[in-house]
PDB file with SEQRES, HELIX, SHEET and CRYST1 records, atoms N, CA, C and O in Angstrom:
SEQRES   1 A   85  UNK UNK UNK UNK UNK UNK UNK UNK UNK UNK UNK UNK UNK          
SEQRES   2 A   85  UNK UNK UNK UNK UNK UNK UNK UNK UNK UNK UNK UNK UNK          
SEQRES   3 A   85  UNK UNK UNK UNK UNK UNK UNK UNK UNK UNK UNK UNK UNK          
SEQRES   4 A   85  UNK UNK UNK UNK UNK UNK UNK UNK UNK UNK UNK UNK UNK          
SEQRES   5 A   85  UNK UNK UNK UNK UNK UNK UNK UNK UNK UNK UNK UNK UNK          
SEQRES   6 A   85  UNK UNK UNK UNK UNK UNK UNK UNK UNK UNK UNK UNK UNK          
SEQRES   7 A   85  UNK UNK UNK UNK UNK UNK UNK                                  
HELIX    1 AA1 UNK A   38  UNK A   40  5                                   3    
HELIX    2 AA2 UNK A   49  UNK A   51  5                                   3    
HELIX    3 AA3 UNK A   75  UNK A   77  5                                   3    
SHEET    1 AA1 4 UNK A  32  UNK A  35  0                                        
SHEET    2 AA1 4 UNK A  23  UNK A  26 -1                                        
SHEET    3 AA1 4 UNK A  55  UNK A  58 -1                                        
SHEET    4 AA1 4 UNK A  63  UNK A  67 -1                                        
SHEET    1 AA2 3 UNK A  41  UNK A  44  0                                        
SHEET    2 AA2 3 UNK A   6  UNK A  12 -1                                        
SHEET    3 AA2 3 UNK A  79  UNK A  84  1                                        
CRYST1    1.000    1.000    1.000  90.00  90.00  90.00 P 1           1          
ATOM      1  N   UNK A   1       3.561 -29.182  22.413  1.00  0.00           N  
ATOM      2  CA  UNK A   1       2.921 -29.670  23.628  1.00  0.00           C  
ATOM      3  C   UNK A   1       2.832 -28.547  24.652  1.00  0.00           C  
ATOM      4  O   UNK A   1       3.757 -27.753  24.487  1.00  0.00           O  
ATOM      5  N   UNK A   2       2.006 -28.214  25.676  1.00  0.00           N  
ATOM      6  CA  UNK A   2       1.874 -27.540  26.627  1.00  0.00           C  
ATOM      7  C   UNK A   2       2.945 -27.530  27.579  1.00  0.00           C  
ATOM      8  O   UNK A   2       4.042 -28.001  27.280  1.00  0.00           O  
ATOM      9  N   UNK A   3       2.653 -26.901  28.993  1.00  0.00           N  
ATOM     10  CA  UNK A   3       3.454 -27.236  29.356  1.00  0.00           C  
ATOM     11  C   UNK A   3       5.216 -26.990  29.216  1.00  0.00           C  
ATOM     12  O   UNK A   3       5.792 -26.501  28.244  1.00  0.00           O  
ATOM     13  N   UNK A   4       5.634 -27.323  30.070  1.00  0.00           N  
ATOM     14  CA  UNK A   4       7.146 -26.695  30.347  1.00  0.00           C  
ATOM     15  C   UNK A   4       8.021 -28.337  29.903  1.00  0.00           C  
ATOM     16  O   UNK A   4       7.646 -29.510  29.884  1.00  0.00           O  
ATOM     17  N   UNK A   5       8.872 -27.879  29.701  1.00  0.00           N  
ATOM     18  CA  UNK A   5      10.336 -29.296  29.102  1.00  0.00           C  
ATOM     19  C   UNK A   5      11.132 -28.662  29.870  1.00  0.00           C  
ATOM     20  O   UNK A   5      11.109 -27.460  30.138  1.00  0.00           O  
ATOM     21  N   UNK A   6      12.085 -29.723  30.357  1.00  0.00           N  
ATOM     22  CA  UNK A   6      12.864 -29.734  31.147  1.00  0.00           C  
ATOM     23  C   UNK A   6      14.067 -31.200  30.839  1.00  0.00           C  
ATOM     24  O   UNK A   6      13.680 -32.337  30.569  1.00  0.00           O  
ATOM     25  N   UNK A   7      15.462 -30.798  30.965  1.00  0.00           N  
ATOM     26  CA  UNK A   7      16.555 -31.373  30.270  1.00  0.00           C  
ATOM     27  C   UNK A   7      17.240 -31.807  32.020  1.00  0.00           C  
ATOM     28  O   UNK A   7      17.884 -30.979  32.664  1.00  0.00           O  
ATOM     29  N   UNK A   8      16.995 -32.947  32.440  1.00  0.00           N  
ATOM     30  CA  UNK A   8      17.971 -33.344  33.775  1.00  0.00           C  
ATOM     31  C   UNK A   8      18.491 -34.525  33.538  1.00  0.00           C  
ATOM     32  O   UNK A   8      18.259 -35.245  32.566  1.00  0.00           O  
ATOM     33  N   UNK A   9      19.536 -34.826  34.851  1.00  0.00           N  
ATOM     34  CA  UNK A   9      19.974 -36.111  35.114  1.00  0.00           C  
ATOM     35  C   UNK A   9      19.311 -36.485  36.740  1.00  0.00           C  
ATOM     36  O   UNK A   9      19.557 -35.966  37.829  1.00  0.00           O  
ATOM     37  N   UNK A  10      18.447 -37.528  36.386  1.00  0.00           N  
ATOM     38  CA  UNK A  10      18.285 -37.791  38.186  1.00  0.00           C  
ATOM     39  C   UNK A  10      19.270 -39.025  38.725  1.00  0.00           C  
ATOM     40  O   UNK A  10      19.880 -40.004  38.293  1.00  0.00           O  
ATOM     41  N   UNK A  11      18.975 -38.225  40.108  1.00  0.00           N  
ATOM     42  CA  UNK A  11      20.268 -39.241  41.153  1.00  0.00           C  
ATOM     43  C   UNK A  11      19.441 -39.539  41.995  1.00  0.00           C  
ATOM     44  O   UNK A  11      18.568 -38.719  42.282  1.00  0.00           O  
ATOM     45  N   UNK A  12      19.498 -40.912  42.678  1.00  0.00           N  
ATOM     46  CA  UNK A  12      18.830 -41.273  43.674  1.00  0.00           C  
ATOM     47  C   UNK A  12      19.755 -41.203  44.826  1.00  0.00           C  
ATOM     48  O   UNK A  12      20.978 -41.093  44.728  1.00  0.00           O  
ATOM     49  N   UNK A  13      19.037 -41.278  45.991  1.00  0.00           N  
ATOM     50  CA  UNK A  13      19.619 -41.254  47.483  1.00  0.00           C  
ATOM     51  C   UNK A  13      21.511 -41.649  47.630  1.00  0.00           C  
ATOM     52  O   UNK A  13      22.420 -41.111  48.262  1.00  0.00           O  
ATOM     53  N   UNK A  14      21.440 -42.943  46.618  1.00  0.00           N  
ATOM     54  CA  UNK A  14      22.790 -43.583  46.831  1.00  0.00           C  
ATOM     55  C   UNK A  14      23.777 -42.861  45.896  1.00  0.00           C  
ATOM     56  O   UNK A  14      24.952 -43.196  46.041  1.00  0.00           O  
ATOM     57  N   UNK A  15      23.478 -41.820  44.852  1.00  0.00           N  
ATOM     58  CA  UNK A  15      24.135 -40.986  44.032  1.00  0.00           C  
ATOM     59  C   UNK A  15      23.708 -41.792  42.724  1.00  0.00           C  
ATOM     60  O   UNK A  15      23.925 -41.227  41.652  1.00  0.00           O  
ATOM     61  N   UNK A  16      23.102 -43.101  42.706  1.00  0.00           N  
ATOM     62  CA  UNK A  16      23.262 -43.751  41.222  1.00  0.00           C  
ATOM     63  C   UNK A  16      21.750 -42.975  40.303  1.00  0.00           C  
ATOM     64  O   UNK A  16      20.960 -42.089  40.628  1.00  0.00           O  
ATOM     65  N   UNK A  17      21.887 -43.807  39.111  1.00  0.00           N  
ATOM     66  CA  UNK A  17      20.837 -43.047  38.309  1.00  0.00           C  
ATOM     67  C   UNK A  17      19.807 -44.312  38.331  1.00  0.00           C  
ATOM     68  O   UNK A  17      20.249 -45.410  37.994  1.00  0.00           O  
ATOM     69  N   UNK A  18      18.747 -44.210  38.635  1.00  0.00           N  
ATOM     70  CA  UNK A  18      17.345 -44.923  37.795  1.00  0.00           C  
ATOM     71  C   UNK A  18      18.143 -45.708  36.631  1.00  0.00           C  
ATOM     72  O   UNK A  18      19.203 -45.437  36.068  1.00  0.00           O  
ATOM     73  N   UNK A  19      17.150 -46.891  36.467  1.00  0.00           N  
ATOM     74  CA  UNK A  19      17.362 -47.793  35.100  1.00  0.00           C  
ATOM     75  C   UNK A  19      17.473 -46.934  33.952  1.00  0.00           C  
ATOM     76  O   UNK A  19      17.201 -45.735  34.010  1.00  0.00           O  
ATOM     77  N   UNK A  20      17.876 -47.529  32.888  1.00  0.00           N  
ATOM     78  CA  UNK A  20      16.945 -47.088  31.744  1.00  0.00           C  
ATOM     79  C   UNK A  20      15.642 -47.676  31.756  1.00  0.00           C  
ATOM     80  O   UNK A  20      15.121 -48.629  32.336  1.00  0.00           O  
ATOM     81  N   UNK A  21      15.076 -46.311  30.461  1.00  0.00           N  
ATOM     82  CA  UNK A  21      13.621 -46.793  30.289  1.00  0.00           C  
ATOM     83  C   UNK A  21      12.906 -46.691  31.773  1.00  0.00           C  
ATOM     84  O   UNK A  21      11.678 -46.763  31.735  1.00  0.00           O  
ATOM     85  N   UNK A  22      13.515 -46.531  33.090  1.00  0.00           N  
ATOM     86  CA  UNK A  22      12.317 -45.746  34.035  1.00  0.00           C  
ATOM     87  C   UNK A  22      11.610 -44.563  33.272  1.00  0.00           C  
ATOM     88  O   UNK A  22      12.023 -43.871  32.342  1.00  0.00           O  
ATOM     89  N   UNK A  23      10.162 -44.544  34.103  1.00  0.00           N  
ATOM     90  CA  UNK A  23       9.823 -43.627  33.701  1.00  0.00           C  
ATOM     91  C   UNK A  23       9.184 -42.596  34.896  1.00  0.00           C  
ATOM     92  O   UNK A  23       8.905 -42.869  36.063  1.00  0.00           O  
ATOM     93  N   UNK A  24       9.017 -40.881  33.918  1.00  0.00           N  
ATOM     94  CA  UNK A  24       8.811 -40.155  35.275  1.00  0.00           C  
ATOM     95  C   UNK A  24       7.269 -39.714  35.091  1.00  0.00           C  
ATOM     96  O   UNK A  24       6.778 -39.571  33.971  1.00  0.00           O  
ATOM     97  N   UNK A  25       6.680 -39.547  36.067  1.00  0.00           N  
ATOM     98  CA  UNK A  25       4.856 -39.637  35.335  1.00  0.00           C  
ATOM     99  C   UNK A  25       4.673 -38.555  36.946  1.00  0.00           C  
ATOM    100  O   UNK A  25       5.031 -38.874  38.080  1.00  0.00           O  
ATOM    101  N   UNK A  26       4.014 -37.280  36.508  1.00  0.00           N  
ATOM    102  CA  UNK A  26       2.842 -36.725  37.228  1.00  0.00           C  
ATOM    103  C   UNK A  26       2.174 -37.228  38.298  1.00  0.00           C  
ATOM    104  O   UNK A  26       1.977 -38.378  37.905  1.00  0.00           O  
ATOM    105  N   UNK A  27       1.743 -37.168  39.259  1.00  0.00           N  
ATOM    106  CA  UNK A  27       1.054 -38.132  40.078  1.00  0.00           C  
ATOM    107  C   UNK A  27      -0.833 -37.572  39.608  1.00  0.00           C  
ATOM    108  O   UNK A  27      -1.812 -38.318  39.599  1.00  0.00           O  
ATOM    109  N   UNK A  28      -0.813 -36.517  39.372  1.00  0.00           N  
ATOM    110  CA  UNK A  28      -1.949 -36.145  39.011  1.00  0.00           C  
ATOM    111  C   UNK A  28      -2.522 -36.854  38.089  1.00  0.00           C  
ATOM    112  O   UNK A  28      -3.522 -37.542  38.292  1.00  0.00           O  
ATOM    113  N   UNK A  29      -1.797 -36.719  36.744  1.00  0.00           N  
ATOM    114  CA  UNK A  29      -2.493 -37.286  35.533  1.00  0.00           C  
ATOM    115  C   UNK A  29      -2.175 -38.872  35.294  1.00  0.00           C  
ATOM    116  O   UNK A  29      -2.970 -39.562  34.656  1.00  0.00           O  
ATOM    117  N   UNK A  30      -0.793 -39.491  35.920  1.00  0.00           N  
ATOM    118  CA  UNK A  30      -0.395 -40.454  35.826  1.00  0.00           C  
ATOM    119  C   UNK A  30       0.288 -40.549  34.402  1.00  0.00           C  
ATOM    120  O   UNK A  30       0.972 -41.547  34.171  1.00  0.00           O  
ATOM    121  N   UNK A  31       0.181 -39.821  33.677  1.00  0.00           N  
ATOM    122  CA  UNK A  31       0.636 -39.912  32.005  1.00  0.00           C  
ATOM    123  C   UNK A  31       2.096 -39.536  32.256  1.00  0.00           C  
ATOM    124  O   UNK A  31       2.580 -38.906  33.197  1.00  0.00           O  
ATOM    125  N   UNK A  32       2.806 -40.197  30.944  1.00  0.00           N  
ATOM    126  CA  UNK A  32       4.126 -40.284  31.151  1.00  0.00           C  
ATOM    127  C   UNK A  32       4.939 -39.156  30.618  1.00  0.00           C  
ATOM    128  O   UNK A  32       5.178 -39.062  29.414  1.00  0.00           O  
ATOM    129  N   UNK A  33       5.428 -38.172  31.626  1.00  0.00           N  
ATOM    130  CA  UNK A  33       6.233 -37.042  31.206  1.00  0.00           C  
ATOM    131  C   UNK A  33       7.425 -36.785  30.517  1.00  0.00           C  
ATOM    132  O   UNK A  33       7.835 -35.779  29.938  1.00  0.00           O  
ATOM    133  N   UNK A  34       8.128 -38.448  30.786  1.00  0.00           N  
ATOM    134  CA  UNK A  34       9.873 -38.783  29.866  1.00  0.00           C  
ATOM    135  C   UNK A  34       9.866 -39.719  30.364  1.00  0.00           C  
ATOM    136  O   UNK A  34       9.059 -40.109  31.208  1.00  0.00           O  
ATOM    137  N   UNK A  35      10.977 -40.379  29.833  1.00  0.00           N  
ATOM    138  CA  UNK A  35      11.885 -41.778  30.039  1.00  0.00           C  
ATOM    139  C   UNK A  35      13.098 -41.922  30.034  1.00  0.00           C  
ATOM    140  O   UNK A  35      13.842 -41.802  29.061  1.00  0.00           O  
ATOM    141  N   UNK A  36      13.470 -42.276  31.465  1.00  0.00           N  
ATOM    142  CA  UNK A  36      14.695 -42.230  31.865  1.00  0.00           C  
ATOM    143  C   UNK A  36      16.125 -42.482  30.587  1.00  0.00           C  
ATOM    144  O   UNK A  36      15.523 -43.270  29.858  1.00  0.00           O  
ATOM    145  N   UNK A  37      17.331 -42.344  30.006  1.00  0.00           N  
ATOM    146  CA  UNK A  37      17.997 -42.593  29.166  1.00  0.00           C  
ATOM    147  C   UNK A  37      19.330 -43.097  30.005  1.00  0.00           C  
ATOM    148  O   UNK A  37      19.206 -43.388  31.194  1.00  0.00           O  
ATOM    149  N   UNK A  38      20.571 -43.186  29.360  1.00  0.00           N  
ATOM    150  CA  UNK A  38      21.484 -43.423  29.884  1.00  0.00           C  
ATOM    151  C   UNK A  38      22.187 -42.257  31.167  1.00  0.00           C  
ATOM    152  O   UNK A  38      22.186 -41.031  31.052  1.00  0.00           O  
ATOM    153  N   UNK A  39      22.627 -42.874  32.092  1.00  0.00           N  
ATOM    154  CA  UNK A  39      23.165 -41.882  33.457  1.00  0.00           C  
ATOM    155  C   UNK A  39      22.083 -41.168  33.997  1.00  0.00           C  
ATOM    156  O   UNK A  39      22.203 -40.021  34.427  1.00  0.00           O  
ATOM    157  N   UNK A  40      21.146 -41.732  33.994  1.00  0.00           N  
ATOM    158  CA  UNK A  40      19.916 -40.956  34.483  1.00  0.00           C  
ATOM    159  C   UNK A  40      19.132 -39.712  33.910  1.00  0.00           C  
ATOM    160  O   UNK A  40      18.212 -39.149  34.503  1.00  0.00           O  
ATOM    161  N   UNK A  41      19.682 -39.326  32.537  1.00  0.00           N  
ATOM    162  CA  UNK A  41      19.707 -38.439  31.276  1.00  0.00           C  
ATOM    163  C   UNK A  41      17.857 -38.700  31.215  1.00  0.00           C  
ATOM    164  O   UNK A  41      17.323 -39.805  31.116  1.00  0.00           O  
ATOM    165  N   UNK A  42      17.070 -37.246  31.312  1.00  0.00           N  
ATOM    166  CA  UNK A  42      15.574 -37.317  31.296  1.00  0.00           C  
ATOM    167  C   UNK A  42      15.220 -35.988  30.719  1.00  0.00           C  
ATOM    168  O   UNK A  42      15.499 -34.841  31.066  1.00  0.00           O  
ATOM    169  N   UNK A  43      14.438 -36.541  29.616  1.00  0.00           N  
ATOM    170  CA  UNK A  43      14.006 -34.874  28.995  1.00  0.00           C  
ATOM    171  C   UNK A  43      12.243 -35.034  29.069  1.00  0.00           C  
ATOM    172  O   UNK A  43      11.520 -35.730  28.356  1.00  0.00           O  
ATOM    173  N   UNK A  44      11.921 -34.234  30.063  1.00  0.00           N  
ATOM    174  CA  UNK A  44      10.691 -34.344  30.411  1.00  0.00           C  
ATOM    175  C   UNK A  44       9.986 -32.718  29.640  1.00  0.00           C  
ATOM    176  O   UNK A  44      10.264 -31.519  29.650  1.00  0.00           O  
ATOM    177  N   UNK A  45       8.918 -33.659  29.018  1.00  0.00           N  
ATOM    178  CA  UNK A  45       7.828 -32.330  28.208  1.00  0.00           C  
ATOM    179  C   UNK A  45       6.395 -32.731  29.029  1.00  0.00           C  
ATOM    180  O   UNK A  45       5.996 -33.782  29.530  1.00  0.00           O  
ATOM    181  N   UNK A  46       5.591 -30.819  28.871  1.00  0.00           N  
ATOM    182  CA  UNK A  46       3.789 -31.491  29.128  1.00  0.00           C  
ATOM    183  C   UNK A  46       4.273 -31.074  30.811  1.00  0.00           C  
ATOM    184  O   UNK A  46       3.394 -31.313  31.639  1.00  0.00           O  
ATOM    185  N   UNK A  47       5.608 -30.469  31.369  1.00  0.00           N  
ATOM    186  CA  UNK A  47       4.922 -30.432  32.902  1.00  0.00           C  
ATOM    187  C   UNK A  47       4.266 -29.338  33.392  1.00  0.00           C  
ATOM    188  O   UNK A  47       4.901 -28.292  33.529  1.00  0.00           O  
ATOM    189  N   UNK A  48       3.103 -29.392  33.682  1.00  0.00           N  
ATOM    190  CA  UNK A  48       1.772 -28.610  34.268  1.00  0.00           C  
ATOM    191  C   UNK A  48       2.593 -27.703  35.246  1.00  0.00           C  
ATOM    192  O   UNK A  48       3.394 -28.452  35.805  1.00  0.00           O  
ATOM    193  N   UNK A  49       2.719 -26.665  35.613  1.00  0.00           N  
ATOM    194  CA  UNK A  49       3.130 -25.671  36.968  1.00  0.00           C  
ATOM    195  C   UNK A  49       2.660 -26.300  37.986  1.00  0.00           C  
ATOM    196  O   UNK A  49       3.484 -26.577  38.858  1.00  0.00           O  
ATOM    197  N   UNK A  50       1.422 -26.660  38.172  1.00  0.00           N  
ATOM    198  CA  UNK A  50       1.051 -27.512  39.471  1.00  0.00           C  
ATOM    199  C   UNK A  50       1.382 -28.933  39.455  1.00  0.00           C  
ATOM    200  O   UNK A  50       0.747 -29.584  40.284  1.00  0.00           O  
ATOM    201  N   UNK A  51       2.269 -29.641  38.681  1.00  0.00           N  
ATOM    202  CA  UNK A  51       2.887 -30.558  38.626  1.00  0.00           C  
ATOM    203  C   UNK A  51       4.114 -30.842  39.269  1.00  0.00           C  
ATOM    204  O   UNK A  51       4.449 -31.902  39.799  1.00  0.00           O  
ATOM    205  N   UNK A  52       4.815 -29.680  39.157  1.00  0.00           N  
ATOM    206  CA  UNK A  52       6.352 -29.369  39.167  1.00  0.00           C  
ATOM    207  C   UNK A  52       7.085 -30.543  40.466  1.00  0.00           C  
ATOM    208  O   UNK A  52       8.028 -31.333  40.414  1.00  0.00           O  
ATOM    209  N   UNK A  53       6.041 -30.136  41.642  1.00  0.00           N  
ATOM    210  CA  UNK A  53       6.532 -30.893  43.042  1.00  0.00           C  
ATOM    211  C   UNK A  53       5.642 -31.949  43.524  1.00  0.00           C  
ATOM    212  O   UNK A  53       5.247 -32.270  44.645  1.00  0.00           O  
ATOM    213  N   UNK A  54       5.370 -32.558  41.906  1.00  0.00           N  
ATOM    214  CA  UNK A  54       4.422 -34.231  42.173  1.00  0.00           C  
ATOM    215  C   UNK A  54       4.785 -34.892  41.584  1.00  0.00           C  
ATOM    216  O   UNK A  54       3.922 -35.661  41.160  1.00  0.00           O  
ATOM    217  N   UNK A  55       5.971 -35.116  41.169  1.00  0.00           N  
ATOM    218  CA  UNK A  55       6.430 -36.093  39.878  1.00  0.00           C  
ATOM    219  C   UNK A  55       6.904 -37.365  40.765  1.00  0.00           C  
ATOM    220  O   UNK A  55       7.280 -37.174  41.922  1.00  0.00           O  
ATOM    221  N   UNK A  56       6.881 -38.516  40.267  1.00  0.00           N  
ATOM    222  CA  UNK A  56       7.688 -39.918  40.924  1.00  0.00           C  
ATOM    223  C   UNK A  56       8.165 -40.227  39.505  1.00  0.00           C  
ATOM    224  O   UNK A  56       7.883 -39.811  38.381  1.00  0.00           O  
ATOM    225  N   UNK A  57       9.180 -41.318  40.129  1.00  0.00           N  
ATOM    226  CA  UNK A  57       9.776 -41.950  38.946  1.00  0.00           C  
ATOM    227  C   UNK A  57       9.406 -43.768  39.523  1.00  0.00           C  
ATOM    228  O   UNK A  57       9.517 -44.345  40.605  1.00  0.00           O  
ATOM    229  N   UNK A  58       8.908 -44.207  38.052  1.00  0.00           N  
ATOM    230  CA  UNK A  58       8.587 -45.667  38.339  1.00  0.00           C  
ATOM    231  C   UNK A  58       9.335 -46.572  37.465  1.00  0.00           C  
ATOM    232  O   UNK A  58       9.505 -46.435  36.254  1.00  0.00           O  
ATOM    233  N   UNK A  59       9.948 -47.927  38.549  1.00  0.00           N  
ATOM    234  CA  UNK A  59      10.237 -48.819  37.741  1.00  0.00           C  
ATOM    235  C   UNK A  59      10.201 -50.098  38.261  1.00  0.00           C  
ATOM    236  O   UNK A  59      10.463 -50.382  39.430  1.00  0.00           O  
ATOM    237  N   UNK A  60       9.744 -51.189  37.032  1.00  0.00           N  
ATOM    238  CA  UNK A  60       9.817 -52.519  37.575  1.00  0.00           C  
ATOM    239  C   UNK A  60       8.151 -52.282  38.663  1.00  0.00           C  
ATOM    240  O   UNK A  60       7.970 -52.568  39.847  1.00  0.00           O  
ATOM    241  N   UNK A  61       7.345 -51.763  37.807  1.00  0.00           N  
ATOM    242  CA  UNK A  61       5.891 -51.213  37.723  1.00  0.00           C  
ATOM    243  C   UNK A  61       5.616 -51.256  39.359  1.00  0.00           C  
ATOM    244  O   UNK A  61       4.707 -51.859  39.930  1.00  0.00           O  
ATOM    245  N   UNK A  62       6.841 -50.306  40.048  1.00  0.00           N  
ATOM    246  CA  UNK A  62       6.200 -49.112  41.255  1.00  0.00           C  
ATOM    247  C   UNK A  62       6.862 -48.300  41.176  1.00  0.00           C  
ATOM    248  O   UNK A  62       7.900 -48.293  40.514  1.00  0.00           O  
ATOM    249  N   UNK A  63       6.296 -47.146  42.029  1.00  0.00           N  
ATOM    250  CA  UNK A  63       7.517 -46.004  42.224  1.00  0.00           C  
ATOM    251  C   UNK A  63       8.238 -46.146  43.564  1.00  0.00           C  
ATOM    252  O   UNK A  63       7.999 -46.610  44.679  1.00  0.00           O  
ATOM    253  N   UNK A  64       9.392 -45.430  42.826  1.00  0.00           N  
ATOM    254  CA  UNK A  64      10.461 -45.651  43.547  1.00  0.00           C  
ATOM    255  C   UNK A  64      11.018 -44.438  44.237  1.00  0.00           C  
ATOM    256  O   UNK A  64      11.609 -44.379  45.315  1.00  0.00           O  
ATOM    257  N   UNK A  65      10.745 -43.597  43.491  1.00  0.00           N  
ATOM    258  CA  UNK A  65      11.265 -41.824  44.252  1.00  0.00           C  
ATOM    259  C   UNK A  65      10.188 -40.985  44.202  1.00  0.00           C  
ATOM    260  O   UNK A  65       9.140 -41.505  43.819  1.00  0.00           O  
ATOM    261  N   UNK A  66      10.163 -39.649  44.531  1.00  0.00           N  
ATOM    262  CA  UNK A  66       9.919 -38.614  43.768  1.00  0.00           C  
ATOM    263  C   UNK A  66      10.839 -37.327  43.892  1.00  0.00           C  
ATOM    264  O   UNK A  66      11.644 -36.936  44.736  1.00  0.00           O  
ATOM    265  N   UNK A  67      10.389 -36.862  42.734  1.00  0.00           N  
ATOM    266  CA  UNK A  67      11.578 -35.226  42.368  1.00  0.00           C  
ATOM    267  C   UNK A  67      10.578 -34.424  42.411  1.00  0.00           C  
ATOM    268  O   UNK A  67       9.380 -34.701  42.458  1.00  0.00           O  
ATOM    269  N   UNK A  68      11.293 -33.028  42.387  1.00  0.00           N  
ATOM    270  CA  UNK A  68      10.561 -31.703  42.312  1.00  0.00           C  
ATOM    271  C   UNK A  68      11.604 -31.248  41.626  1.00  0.00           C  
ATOM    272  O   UNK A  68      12.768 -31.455  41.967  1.00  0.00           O  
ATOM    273  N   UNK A  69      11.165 -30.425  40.343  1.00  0.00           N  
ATOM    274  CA  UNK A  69      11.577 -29.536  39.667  1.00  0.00           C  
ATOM    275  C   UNK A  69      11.967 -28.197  40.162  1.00  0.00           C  
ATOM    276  O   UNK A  69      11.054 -27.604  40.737  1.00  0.00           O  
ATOM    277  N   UNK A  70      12.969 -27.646  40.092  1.00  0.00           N  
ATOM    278  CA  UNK A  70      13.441 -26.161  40.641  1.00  0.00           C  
ATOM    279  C   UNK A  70      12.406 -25.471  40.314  1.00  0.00           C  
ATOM    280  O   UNK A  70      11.533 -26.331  40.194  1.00  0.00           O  
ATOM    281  N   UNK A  71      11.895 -24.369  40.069  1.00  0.00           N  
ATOM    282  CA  UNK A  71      11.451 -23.248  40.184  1.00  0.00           C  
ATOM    283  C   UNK A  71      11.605 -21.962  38.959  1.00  0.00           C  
ATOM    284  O   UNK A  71      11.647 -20.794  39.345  1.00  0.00           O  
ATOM    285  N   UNK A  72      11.674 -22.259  37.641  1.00  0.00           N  
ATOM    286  CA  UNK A  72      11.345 -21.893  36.828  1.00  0.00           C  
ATOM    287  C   UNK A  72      12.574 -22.817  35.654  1.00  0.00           C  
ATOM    288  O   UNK A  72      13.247 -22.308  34.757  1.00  0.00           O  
ATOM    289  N   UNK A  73      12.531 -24.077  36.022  1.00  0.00           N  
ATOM    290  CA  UNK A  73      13.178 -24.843  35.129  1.00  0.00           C  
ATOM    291  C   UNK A  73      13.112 -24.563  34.048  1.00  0.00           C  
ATOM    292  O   UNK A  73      11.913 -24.307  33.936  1.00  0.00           O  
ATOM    293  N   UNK A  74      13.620 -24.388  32.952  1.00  0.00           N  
ATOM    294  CA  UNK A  74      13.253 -24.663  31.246  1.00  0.00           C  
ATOM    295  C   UNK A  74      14.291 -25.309  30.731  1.00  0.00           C  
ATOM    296  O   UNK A  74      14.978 -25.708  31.671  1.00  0.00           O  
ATOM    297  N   UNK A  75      14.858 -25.682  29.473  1.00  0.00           N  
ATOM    298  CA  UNK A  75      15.490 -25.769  28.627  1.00  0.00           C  
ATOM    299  C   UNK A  75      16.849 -24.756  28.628  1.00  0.00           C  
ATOM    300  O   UNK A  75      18.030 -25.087  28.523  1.00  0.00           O  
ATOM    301  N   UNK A  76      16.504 -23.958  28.720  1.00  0.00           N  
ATOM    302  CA  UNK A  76      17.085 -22.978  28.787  1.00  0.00           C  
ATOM    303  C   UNK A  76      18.433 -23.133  29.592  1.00  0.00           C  
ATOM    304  O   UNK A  76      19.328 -22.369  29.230  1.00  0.00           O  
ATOM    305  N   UNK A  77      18.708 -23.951  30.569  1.00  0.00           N  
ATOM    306  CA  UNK A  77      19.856 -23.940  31.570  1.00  0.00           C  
ATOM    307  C   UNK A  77      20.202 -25.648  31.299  1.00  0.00           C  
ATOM    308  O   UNK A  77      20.849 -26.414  32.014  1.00  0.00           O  
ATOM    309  N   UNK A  78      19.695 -25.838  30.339  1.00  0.00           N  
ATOM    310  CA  UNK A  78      20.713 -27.157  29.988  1.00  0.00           C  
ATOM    311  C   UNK A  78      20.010 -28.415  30.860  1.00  0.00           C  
ATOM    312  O   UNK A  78      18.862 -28.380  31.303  1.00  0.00           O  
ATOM    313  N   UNK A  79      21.118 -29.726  31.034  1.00  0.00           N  
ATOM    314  CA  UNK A  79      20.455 -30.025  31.897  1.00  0.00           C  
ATOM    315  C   UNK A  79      20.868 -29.818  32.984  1.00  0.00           C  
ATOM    316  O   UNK A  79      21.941 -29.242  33.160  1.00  0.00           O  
ATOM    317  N   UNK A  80      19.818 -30.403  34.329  1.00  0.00           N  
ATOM    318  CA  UNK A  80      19.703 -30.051  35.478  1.00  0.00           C  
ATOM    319  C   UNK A  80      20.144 -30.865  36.591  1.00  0.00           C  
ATOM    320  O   UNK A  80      20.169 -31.764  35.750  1.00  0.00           O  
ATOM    321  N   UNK A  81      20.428 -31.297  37.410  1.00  0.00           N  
ATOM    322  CA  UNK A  81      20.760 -32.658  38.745  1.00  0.00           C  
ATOM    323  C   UNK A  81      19.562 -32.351  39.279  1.00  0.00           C  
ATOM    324  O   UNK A  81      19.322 -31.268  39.812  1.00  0.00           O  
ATOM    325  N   UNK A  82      18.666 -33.390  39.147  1.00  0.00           N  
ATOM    326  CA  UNK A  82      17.209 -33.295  39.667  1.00  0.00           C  
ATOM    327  C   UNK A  82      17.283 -34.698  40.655  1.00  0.00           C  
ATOM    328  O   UNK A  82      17.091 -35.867  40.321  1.00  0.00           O  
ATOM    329  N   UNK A  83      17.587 -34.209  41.818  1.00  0.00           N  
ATOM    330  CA  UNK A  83      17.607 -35.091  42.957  1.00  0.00           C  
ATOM    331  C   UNK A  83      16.194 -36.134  43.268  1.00  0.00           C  
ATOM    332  O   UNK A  83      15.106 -35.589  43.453  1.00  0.00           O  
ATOM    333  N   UNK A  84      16.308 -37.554  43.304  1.00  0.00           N  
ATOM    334  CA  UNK A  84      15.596 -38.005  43.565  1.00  0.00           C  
ATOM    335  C   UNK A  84      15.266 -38.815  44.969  1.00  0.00           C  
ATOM    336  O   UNK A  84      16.232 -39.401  45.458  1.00  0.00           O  
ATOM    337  N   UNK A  85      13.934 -38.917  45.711  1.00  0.00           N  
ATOM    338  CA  UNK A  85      13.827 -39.270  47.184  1.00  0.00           C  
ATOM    339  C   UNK A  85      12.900 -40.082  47.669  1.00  0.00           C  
ATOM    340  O   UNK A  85      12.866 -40.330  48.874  1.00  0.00           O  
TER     341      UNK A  85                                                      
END                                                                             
């Protein structure tokens, strides 16, 4: 797939994690980048560079946050605490 993968846990405002099965989708394309797993555990593939600081996470069909990806995220550093707002 194109695009950058990225290995996080998101936390929302109150420190907790998203459901399972949330999902985190682009605002651009709307297509679904990952799906939330247990503890907020998200392995997101397909994210566009001009994506990075448009992502929301939706559940219970609205969104509820959005994240921004650090700044040359990969795989590479494991996963990440990708704050959600």
């Amino acid at each position: 797939s194109r695009g950058e993968q990225v290995l996080g846990h998101i936390r929302l405002a109150d420190g907790k994690s998203p459901p399972f099965g949330a999902q985190v989708v682009p605002e651009k394309t709307g297509k679904t980048a990952g799906m939330v797993g247990d503890n907020g555990l998200v392995y997101l593939t397909g994210i566009d560079a001009s994506e990075r600081n448009a992502l929301v996470v939706t559940w219970n069909g609205r969104t509820q946050c959005r994240l921004s990806l650090p700044e040359n995220a990969n795989l590479s550093q494991g996963a990440l605490l990708l704050p959600c707002r």
